[in-house]
C-alpha atoms as one frame of an Amber mdcrd trajectory, in Angstrom:
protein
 -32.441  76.883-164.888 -29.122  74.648-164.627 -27.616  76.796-167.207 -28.181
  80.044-165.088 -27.205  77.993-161.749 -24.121  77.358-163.549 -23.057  80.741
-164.878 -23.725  81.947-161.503 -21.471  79.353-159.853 -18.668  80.636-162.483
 -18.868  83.983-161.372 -18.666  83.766-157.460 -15.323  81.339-157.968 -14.165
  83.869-160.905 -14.220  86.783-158.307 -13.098  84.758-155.653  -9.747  83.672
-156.974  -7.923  87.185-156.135  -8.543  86.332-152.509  -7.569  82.817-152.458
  -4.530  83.752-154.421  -3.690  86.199-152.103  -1.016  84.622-149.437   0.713
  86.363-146.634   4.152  86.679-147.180   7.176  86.052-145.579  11.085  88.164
-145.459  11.411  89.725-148.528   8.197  88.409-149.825   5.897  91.263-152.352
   3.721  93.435-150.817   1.291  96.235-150.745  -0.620  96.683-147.082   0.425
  95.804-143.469  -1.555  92.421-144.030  -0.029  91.065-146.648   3.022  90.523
-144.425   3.956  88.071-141.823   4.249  88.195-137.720   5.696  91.480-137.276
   6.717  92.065-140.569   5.751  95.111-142.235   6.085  96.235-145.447   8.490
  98.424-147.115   8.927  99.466-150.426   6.998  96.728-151.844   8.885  94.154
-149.507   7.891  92.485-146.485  10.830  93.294-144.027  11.901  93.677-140.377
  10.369  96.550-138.604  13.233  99.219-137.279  11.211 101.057-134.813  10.481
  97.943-132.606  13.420  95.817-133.236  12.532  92.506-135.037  15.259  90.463
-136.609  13.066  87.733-138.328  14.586  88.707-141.393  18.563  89.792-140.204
  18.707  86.628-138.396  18.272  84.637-141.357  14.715  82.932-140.343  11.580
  83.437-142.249  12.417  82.822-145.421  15.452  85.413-146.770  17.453  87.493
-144.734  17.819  90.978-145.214  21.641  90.562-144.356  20.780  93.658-141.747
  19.393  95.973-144.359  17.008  97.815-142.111  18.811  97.308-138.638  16.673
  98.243-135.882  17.141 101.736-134.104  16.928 102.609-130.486  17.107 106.275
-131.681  14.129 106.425-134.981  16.291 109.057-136.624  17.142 111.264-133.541
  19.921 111.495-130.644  19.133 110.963-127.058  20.276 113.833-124.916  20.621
 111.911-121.573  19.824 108.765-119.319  16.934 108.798-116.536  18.196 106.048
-114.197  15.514 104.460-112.034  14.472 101.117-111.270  17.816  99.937-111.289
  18.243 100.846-115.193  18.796 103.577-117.479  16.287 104.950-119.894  17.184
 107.447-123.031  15.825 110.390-122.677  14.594 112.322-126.184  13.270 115.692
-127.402  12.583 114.524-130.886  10.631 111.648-132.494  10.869 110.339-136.323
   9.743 113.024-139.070   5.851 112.804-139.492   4.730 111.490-142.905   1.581
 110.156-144.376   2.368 106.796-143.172   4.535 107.488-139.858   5.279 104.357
-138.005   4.752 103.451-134.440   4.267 101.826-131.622   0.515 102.004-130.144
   0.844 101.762-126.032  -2.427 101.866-123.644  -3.041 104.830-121.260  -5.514
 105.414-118.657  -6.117 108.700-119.334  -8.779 108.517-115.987  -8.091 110.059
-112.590  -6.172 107.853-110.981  -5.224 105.980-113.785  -1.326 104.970-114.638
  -1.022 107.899-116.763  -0.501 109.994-113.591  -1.482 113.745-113.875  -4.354
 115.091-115.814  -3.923 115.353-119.956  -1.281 118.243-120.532  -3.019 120.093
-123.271  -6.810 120.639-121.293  -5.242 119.739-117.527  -8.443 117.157-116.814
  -8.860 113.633-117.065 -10.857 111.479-119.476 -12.870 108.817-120.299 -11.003
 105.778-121.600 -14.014 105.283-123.921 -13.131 108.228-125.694 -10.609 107.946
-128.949  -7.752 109.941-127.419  -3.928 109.640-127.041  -0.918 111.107-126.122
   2.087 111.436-128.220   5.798 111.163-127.654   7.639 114.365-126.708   8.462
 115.244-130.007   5.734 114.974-132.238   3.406 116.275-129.276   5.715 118.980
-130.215   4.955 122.060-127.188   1.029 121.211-127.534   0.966 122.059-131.546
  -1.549 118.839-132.059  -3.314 119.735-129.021  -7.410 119.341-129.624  -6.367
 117.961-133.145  -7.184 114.974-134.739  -4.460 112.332-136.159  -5.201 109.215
-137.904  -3.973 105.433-136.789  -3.851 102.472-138.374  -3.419  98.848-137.812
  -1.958  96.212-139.080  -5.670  94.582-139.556  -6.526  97.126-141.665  -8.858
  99.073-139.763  -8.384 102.315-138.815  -9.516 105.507-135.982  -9.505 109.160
-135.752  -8.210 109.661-132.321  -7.972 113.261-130.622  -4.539 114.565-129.199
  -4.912 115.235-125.514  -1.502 114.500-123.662   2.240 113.959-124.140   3.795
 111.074-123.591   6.896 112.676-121.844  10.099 111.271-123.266  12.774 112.983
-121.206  10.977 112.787-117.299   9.404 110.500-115.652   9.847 108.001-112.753
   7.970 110.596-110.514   4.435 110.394-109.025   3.543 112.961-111.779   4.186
 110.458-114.017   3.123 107.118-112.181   6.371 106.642-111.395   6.764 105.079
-115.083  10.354 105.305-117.111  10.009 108.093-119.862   8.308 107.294-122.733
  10.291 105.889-125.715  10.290 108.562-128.723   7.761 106.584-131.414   4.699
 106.117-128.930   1.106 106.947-129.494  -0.245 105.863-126.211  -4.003 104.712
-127.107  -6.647 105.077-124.295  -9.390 101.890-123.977 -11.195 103.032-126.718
  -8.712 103.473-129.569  -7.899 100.009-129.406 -11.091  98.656-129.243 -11.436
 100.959-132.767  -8.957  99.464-133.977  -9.814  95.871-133.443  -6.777  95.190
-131.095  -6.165  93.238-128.059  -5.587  95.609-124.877  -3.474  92.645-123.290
  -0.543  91.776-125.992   0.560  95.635-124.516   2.135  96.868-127.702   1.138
  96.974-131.397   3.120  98.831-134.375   0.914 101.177-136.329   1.415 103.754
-138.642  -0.051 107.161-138.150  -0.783 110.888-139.278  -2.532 114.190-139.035
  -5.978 113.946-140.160
């Protein structure tokens, strides 16, 4: 009986030791998933690095363990010109008619909406012209990949950075070039990477409604 108590003890610690081995790294640190990398670090091309499409300079600025020496610098634009300023609210706000090339993995920054009548998305959804529930997994998308309604009714895929993923369905666009009208709330145009999550994507997804923003990647399902 001690001889099988013992043989059994070897084989939880045996297939334990990936997962205690496994340690969350830091700038230029190996990778494979969103969680093996620190903060806002994500991982690219094997290396935990700063993320572009929201701006973080762990890594350029020299803290965190390696700089990149500005390898990925960040990018207002994700690939694509502006093609004009909104000013309102005492500031001026790029105004875009493209978003970054869809891929398998396209990253992002997940927003909430309340996609609800009289919620602060303003007007009803674009591609059914009613409002929602914010239990349901819907979103709108940035101006260009909402792309004239082509995902409208269609399914994309999110993921997190915990791991867990949704199917969410494609109801509205989150207008990139107008805005700062009761139509819109009165909010600033969206920026051009945005999939703007309603109540019940991020509770999916695992996420806190509160922190505001949270980079994901995405695709079509």
């Amino acid at each position: 009986m001690s001889k099988l108590a013992l043989l059994v003890a070897l084989f939880v610690w045996v297939i334990s030791l990936p997962s205690l081995s496994r340690a969350i790294s830091s700038c230029n640190g190996p990778c494979q998933t969103l969680n093996d990398c620190k903060g806002r670090l994500i991982c690219i091309n094997g290396q935990c690095n700063d993320d572009p499409d929201i701006g973080t300079h762990v890594c350029s600025s020299g803290s965190g363990g390696g700089g990149s020496g500005g390898k990925f610098p960040p990018s207002s634009s994700n690939g694509c010109e502006a093609i004009g300023n909104l000013h309102c609210k005492e500031k001026s706000f790029p105004q875009f008619k493209c978003s970054p090339r869809v891929t398998s993995s396209t990253r992002a920054i997940l927003t909430n909406n309340d996609f609800s009548r009289g919620g602060d998305g303003g007007g009803p959804s674009e591609c059914d012209g009613k409002f929602h529930h914010n239990s349901q997994r819907i979103v709108a998308l940035s101006t260009g990949w909402y792309n004239g309604g082509s995902r409208c009714g269609k399914k994309i895929r999110i993921r997190a950075r915990n791991g867990r993923s949704v199917l969410a369905k494609v109801v509205d666009e989150c207008d990139s070039i107008n805005g700062c009208d009761k139509v819109h709330a009165h909010q600033p145009p969206c920026r051009n990477n945005i999939v703007d999550g309603s109540n019940g994507v991020w509770h999916a997804l695992g996420l806190d409604i509160d922190v505001g923003e949270e980079p994901v990647v995405w695709s079509d399902a």
